[in-house]
C-alpha positions, 0 to 999 in steps of 0.5 A: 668943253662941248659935246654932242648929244645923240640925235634924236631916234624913234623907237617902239615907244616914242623918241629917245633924246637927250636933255643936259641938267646941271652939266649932266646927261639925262636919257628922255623918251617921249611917248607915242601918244603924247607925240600924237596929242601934241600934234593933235593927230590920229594917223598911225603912220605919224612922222614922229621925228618931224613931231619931236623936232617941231616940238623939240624946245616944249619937249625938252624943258618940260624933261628938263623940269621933270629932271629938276623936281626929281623925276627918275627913269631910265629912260624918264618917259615923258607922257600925255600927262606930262603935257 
């Protein structure tokens, strides 16, 4: 049996979205500067959710890696570094 996940949603940090491990819900954030870095931008009114979606499949399975080694947070922030 599937389930939704919440869309993905900006917030003051970054994107909030959902990656699921091991049949396990796990709450992401990636960051705002690492959303500027992947898209080499510096324009302050970047469209994150377009970022996010065109990048969504490298976002994901790097949380999903992070998930995997043991990487916690509520939510786990995906950072620059991360990249």
């Amino acid at each position: 049996m599937s389930h939704a996940l919440a869309e993905p949603c900006v917030t003051s940090d970054g994107v909030t979205f959902t990656v699921v491990v091991e049949f396990k819900d796990y709450d992401c954030l990636v960051s705002t500067d690492a959303l500027s870095e992947l898209s080499r931008s510096q324009d302050p009114k970047l469209d994150l959710i377009k970022v996010y979606k065109a990048y969504e499949a490298k976002i994901q399975g790097i949380a999903r890696r992070l998930v995997t080694a043991g990487v916690t947070g509520t939510p786990l922030v995906l950072q620059t570094q991360h990249f």
